[in-house]
Backbone as JSON Lines, residues from 0, in Angstrom:
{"i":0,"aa":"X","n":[-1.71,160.64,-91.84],"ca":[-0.67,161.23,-91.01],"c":[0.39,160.2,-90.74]}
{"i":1,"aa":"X","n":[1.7,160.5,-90.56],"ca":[2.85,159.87,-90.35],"c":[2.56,159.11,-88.72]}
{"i":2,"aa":"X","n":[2.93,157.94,-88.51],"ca":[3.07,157.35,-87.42],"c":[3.69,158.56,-85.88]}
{"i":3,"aa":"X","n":[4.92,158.64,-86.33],"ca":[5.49,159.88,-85.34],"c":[4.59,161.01,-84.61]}
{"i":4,"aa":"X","n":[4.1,161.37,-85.44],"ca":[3.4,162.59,-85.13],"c":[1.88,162.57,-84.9]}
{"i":5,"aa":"X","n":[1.45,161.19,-85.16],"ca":[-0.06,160.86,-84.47],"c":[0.73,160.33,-82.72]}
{"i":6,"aa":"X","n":[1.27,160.03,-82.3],"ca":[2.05,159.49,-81.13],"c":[2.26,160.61,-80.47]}
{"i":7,"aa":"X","n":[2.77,161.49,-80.99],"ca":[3.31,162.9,-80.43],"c":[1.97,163.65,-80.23]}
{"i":8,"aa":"X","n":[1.04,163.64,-80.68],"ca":[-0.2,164.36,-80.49],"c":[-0.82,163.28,-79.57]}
{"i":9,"aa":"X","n":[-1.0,162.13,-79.43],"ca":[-1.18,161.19,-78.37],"c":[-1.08,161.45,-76.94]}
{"i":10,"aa":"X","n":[0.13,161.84,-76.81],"ca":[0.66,162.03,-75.46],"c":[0.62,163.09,-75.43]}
{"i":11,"aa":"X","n":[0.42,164.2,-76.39],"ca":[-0.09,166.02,-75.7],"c":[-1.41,165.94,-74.95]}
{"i":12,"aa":"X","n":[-2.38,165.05,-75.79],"ca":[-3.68,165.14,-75.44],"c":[-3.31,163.94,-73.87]}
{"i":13,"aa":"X","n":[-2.55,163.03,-73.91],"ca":[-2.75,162.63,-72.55],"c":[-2.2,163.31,-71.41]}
{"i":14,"aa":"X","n":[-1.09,164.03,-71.85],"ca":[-0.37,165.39,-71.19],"c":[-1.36,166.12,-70.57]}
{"i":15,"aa":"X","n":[-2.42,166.49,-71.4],"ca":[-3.17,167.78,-70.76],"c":[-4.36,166.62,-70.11]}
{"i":16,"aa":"X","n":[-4.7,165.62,-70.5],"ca":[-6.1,165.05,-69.33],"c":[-5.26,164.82,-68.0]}
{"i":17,"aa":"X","n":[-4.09,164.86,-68.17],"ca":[-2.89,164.19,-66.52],"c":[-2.79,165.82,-66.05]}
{"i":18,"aa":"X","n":[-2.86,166.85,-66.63],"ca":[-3.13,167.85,-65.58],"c":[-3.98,168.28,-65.83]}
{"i":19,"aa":"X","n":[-5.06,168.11,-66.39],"ca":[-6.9,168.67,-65.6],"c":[-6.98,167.67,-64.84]}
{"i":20,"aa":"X","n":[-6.66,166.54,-64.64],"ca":[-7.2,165.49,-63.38],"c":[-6.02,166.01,-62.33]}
{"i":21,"aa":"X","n":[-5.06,166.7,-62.42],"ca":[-4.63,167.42,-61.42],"c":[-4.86,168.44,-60.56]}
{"i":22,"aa":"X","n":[-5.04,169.52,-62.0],"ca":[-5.95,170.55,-61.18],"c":[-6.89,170.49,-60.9]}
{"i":23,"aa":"X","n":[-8.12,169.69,-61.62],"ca":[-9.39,169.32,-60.59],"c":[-9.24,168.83,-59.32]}
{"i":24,"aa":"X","n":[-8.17,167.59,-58.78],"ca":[-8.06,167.59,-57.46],"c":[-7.03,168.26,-56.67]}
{"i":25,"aa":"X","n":[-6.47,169.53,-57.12],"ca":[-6.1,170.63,-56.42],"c":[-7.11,171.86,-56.11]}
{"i":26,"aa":"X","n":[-8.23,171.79,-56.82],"ca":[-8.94,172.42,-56.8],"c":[-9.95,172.23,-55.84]}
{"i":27,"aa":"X","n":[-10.58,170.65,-55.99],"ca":[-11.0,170.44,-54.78],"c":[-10.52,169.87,-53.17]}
{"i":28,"aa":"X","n":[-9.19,169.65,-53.17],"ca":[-8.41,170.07,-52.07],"c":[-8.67,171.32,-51.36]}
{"i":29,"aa":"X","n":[-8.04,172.37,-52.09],"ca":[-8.56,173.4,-51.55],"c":[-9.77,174.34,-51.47]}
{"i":30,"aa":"X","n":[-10.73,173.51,-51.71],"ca":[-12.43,173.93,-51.21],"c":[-12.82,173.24,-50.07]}
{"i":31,"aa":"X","n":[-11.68,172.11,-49.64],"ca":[-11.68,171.22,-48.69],"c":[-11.42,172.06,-47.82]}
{"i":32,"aa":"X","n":[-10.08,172.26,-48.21],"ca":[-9.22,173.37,-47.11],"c":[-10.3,174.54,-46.78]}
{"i":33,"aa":"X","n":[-10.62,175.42,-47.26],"ca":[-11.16,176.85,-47.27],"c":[-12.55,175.92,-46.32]}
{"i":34,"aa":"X","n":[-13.35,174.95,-46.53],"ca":[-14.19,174.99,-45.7],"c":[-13.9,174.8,-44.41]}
{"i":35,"aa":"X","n":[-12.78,174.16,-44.09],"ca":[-11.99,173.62,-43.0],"c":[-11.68,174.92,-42.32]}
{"i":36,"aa":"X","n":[-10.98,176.37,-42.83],"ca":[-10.92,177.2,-42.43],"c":[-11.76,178.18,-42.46]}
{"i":37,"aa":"X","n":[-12.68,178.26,-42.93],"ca":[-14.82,178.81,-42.41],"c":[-14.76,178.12,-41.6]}
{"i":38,"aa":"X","n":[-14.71,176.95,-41.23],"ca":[-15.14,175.98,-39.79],"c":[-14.39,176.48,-38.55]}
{"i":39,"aa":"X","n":[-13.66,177.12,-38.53],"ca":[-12.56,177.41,-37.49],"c":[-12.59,178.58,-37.33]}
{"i":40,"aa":"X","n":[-12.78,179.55,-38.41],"ca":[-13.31,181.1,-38.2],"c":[-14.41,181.45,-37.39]}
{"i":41,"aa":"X","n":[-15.66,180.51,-37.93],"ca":[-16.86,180.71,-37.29],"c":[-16.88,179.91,-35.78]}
{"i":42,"aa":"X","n":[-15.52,179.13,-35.47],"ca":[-15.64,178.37,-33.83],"c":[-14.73,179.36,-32.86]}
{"i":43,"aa":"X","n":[-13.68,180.54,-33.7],"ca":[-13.0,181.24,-33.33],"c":[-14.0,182.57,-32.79]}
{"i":44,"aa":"X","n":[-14.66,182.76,-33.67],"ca":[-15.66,184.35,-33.78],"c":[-16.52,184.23,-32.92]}
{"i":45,"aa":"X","n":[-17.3,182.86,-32.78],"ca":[-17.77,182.1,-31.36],"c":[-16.88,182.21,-30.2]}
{"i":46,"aa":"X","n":[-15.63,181.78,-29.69],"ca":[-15.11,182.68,-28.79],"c":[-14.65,183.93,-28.51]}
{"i":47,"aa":"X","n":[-14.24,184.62,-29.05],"ca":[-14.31,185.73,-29.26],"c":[-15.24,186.59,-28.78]}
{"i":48,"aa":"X","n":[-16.33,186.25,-29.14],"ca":[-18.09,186.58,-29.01],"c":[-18.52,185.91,-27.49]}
{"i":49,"aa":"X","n":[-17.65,185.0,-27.15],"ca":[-17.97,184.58,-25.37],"c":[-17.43,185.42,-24.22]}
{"i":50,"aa":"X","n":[-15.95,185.73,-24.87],"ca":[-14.85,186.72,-24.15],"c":[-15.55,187.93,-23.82]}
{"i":51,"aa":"X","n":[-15.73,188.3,-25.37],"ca":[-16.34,189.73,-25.17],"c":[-17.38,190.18,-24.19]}
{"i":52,"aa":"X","n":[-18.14,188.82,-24.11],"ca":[-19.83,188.9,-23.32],"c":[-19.49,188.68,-22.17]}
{"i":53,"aa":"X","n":[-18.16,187.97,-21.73],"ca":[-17.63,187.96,-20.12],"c":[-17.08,188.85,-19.77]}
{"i":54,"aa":"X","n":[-16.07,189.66,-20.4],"ca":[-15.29,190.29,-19.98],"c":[-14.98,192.02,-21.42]}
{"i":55,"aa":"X","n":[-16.45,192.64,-21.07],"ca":[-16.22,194.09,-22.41],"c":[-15.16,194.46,-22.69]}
{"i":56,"aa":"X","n":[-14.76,194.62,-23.76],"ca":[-13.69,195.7,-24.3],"c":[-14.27,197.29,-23.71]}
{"i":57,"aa":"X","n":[-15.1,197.56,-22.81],"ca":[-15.12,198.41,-22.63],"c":[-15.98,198.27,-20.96]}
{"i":58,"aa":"X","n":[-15.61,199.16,-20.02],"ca":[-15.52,199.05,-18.4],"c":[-17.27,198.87,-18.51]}
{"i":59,"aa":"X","n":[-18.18,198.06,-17.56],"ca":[-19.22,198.59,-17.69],"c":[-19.6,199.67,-16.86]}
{"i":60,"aa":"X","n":[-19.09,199.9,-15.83],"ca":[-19.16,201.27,-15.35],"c":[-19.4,202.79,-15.96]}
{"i":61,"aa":"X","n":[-18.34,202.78,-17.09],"ca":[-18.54,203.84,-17.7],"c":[-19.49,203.58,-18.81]}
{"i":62,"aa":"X","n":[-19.84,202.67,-19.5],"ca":[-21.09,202.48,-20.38],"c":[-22.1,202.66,-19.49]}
{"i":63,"aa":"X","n":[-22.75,202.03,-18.32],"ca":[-23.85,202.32,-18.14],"c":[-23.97,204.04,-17.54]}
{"i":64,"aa":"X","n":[-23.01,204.74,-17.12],"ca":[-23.02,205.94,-17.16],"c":[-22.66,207.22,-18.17]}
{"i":65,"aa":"X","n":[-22.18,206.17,-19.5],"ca":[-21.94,206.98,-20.73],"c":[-21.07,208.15,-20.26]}
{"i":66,"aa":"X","n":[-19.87,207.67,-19.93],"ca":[-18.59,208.64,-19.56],"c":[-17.6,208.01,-19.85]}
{"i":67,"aa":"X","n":[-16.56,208.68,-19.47],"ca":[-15.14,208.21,-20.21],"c":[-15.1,208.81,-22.11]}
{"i":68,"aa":"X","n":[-15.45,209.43,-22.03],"ca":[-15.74,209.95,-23.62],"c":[-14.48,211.21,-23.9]}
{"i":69,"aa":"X","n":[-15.25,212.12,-22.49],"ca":[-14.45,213.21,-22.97],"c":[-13.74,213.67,-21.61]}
{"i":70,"aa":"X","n":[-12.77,214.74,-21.3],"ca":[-12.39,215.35,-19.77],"c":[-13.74,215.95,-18.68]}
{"i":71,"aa":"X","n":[-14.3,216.27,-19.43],"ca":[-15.43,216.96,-18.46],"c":[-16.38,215.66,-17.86]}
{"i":72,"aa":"X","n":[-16.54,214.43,-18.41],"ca":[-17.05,213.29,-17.92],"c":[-15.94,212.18,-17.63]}
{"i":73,"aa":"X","n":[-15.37,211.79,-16.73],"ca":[-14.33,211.41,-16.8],"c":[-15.07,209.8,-16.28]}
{"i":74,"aa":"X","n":[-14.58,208.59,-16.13],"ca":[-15.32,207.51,-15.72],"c":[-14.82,207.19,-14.13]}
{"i":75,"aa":"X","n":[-15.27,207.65,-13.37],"ca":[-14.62,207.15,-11.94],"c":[-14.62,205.36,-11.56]}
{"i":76,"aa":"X","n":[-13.27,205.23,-10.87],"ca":[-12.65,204.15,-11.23],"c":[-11.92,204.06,-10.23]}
{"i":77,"aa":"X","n":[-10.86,202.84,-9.96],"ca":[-9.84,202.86,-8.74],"c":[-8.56,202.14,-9.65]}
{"i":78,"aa":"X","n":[-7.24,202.74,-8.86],"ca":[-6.08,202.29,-9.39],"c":[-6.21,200.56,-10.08]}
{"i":79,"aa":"X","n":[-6.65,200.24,-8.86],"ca":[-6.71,197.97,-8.95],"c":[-7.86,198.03,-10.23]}
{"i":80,"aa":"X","n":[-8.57,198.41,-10.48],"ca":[-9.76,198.36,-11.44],"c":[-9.07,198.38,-12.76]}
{"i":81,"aa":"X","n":[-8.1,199.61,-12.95],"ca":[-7.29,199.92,-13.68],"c":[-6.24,198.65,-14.29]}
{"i":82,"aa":"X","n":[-5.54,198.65,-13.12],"ca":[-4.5,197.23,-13.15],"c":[-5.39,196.5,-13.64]}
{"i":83,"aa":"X","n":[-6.39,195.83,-13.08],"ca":[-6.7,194.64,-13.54],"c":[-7.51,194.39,-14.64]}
{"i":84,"aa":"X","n":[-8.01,195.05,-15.58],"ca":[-8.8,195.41,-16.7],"c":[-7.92,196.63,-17.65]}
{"i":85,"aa":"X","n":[-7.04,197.34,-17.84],"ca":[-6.42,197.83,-18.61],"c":[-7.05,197.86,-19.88]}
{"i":86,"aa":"X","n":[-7.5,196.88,-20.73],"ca":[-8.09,196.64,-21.75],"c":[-9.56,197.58,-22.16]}
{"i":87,"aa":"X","n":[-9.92,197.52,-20.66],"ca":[-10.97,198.49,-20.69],"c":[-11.67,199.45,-20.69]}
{"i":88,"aa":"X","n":[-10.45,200.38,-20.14],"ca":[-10.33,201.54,-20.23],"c":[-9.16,202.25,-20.97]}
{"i":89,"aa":"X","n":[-8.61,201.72,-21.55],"ca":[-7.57,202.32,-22.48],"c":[-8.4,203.72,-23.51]}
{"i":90,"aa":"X","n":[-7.48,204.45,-23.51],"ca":[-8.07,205.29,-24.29],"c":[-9.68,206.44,-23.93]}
{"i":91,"aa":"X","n":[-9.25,206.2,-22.44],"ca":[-11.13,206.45,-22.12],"c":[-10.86,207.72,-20.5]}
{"i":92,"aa":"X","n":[-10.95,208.47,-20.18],"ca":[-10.75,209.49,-19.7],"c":[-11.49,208.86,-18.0]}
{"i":93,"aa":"X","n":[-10.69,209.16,-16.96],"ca":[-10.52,208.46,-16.07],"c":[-10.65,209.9,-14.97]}
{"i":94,"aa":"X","n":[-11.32,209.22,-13.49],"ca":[-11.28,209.73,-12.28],"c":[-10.82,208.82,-11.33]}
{"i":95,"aa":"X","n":[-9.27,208.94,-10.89],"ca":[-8.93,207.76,-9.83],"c":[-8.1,208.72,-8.44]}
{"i":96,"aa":"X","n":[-8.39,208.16,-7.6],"ca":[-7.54,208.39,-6.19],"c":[-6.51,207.71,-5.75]}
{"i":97,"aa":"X","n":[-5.69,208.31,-5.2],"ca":[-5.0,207.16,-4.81],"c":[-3.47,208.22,-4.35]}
{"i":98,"aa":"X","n":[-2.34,207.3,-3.89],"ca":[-1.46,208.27,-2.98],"c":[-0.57,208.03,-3.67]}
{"i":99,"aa":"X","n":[0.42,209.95,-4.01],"ca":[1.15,210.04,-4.83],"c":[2.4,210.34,-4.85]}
{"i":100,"aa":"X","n":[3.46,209.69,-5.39],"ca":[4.4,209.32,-4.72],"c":[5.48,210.57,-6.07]}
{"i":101,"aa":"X","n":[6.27,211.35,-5.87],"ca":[6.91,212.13,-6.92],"c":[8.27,212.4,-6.44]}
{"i":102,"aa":"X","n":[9.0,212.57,-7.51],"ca":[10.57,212.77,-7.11],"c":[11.56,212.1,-8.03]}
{"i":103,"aa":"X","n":[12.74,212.0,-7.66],"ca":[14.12,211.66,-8.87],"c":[13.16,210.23,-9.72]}
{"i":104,"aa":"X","n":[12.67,210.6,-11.44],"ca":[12.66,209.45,-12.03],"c":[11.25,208.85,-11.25]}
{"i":105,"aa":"X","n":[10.42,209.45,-10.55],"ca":[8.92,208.84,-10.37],"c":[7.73,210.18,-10.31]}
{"i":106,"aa":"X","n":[6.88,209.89,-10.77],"ca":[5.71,210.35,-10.76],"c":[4.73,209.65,-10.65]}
{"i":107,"aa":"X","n":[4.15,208.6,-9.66],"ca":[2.89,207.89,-9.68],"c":[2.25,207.74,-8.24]}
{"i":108,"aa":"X","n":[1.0,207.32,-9.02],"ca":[-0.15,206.95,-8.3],"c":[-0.19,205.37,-7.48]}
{"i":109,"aa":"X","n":[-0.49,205.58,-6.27],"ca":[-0.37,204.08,-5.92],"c":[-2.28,204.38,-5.28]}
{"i":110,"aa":"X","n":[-1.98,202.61,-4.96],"ca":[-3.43,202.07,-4.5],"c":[-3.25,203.18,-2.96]}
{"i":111,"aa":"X","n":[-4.64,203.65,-2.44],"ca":[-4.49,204.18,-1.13],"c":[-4.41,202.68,0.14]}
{"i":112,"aa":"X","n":[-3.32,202.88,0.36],"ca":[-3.19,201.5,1.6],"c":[-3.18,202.06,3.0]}
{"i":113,"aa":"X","n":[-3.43,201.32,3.82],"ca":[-3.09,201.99,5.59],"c":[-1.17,201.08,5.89]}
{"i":114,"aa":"X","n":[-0.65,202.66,6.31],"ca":[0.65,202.05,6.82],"c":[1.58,201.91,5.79]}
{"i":115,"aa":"X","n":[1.31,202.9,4.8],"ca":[2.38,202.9,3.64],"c":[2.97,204.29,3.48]}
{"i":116,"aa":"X","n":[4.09,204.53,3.11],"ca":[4.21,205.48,2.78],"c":[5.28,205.69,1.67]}
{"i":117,"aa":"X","n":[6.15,206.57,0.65],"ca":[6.55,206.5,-0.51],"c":[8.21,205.45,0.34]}
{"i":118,"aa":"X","n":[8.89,205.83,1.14],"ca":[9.6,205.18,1.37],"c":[9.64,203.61,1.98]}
{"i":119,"aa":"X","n":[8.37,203.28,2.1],"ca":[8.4,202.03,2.72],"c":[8.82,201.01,1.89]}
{"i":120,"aa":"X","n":[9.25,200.06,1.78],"ca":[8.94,198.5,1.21],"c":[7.85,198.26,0.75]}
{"i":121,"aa":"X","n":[7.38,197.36,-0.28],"ca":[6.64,197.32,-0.37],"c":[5.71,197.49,-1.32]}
{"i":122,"aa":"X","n":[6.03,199.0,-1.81],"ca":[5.09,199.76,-2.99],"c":[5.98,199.21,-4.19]}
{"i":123,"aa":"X","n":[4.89,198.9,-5.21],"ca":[5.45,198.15,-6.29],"c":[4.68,199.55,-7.19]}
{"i":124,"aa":"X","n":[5.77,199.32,-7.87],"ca":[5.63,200.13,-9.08],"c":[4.83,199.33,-10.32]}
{"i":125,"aa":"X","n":[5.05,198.6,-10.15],"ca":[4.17,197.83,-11.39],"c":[2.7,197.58,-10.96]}
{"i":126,"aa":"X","n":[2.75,198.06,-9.86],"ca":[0.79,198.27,-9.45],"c":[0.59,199.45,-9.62]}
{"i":127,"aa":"X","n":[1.27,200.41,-9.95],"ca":[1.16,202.08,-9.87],"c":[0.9,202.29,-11.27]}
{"i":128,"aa":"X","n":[0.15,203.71,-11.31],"ca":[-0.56,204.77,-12.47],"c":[0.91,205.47,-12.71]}
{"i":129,"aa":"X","n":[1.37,205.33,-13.88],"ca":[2.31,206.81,-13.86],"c":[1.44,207.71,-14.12]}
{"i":130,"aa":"X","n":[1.56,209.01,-13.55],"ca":[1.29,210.17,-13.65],"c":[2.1,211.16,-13.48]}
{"i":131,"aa":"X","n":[2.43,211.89,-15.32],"ca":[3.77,212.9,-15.02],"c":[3.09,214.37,-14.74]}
{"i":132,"aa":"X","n":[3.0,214.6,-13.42],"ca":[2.27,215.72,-12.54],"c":[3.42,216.6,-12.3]}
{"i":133,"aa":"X","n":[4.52,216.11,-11.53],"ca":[5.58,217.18,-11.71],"c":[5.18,217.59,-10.04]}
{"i":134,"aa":"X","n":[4.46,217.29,-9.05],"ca":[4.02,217.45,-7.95],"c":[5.24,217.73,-6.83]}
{"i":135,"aa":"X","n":[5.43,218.42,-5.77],"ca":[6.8,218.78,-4.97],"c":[6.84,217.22,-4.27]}
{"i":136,"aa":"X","n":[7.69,216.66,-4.14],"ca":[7.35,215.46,-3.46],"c":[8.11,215.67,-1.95]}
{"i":137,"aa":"X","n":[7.95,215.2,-0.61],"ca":[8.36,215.43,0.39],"c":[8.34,214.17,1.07]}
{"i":138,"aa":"X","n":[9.51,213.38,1.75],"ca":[9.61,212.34,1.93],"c":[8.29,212.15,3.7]}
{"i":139,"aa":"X","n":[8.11,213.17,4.1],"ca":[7.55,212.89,5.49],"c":[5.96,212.71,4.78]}
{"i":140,"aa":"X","n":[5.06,212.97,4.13],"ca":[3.97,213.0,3.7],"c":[4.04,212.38,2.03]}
{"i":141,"aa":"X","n":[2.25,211.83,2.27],"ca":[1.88,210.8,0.75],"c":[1.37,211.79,0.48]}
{"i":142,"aa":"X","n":[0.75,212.69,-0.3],"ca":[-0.39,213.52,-0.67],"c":[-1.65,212.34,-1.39]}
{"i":143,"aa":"X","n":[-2.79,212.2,-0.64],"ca":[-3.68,211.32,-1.04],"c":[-4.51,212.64,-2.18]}
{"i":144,"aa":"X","n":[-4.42,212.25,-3.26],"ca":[-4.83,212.96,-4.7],"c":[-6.49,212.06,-5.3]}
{"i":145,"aa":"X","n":[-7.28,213.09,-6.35],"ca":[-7.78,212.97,-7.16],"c":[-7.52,213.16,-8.27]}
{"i":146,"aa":"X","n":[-7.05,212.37,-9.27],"ca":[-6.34,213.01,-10.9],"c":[-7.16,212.63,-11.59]}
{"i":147,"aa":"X","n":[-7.63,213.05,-13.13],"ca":[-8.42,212.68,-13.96],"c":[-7.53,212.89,-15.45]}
{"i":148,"aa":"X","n":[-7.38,211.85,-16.28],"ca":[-6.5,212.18,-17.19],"c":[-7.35,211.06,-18.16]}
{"i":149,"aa":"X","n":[-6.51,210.73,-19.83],"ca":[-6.88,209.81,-20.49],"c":[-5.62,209.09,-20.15]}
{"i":150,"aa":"X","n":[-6.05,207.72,-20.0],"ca":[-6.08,206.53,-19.79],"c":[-5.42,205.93,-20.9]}
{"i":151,"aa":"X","n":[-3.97,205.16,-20.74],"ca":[-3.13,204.48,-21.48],"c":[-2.22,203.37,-20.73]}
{"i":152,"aa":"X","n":[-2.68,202.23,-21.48],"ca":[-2.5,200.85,-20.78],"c":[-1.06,200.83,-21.06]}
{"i":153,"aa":"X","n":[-0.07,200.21,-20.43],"ca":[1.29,200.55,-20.23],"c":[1.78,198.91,-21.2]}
{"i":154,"aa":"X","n":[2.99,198.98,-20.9],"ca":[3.95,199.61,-20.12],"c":[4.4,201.05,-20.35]}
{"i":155,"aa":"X","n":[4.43,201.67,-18.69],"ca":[4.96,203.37,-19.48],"c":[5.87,203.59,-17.76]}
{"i":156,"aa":"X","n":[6.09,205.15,-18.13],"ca":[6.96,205.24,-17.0],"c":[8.32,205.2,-16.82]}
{"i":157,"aa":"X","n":[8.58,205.33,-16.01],"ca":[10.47,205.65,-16.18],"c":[11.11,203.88,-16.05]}
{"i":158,"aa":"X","n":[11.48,203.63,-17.05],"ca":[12.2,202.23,-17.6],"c":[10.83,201.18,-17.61]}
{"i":159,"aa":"X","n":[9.71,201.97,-18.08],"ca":[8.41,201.08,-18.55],"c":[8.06,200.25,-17.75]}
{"i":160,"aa":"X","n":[8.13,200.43,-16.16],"ca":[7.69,199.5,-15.14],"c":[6.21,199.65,-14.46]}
{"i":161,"aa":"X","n":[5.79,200.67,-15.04],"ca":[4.1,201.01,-14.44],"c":[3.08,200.2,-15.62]}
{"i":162,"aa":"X","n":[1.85,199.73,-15.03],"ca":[0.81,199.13,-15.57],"c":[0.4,200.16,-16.92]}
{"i":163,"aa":"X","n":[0.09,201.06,-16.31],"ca":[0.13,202.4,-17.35],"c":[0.28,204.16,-17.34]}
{"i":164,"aa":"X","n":[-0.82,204.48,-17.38],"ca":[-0.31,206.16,-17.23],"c":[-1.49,206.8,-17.75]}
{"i":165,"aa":"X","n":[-1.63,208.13,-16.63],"ca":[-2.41,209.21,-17.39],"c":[-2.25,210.09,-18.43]}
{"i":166,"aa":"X","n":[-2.49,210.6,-19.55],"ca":[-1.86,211.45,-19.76],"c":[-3.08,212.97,-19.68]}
{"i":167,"aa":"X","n":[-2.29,214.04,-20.15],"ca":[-2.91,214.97,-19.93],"c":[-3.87,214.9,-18.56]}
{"i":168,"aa":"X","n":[-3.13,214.83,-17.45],"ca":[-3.54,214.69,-16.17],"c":[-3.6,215.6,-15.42]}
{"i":169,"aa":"X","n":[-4.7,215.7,-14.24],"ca":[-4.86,217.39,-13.65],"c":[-5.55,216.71,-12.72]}
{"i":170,"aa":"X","n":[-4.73,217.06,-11.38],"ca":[-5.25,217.09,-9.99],"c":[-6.71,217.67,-9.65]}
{"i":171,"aa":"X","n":[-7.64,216.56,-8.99],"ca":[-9.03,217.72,-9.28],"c":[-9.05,217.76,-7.55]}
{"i":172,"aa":"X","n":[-8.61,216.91,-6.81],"ca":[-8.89,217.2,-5.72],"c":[-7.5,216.81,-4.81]}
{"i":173,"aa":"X","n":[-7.2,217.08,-3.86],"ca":[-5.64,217.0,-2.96],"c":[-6.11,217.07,-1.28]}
{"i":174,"aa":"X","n":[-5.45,215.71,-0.33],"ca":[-5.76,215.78,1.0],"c":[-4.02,215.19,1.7]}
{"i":175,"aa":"X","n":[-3.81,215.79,2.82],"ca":[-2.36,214.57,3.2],"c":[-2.83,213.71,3.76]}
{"i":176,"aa":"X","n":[-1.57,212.68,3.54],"ca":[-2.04,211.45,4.2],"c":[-0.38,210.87,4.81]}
{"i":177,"aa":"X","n":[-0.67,211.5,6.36],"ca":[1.15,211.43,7.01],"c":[1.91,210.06,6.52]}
{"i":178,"aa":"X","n":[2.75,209.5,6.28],"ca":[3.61,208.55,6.39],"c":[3.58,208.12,7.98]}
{"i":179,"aa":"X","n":[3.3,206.62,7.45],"ca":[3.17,205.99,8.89],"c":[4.9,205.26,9.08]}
């Protein structure tokens, strides 16, 4: 063979050992990597798995009474329970009380307090259930209510300022409660 062209086949064959010793250590780079990220999956899925065991994706109230499923079992509950766990009852059919405030641009449920009433100071809407009930509202009286609806973690409500909202909601029980 001609000088030239044993040279030129020289450096193909060193051409290709300079990238298999490349891609072999790209290759094991990233088996490096991938175990590195199994290591972090399985320390992630481990918390995850702590959260869950502190705090259910689902109320234990209504698990250990196997309700919240459907309307006819509804999970009885309180507005603050609501607020403060949202996560947990989302999606899960609800029995709450509480005093109901209706009129221009509101329909909700507040916590039952002593010495409140819809006009006072005070009532935050972002602690309140919307509930679009459609109820006569009358500024001298709260109507202290029982509603049972499914359960949707907010923001909802008129300019999305309530925690969340019932929907398909129906008064099961109704008492007044004067404005103090």
């Amino acid at each position: 063979m001609n000088r030239p062209r044993q040279t030129f086949i020289l450096l193909v064959l060193a051409g290709c050992a300079v990238l298999n010793l490349i891609l072999v250590g790209l290759y094991l780079q990233l088996r490096n990597d991938l175990a590195q990220v199994k290591t972090r999956l399985a320390s992630m899925e481990a918390a995850i798995q702590k959260r869950e065991d502190a705090d259910p994706l689902q109320a234990q109230e209504c698990v250990e009474l196997d309700t919240g499923d459907s309307p006819d079992k509804p999970c009885m509950t309180t507005i603050r329970r609501l607020a403060l766990a949202p996560q947990q009852f989302h999606d899960r059919w609800v029995l709450v009380r509480g005093l109901y405030a209706g009129g221009f641009e509101l329909s909700a449920l507040f916590e039952a307090q002593e010495n409140r009433s819809v006009m006072a100071p005070g009532l935050d809407s972002h602690a309140a259930l919307w509930v679009p009930l459609g109820l006569p509202y009358t500024p001298e009286e709260m109507p202290l209510i029982t509603v049972s609806g499914k359960f949707k973690r907010g923001p909802s409500g008129h300019l999305r300022q309530f925690f969340g909202e019932l929907v398909d909601a129906e008064v099961r029980g109704r008492s007044r409660q004067p404005a103090r």
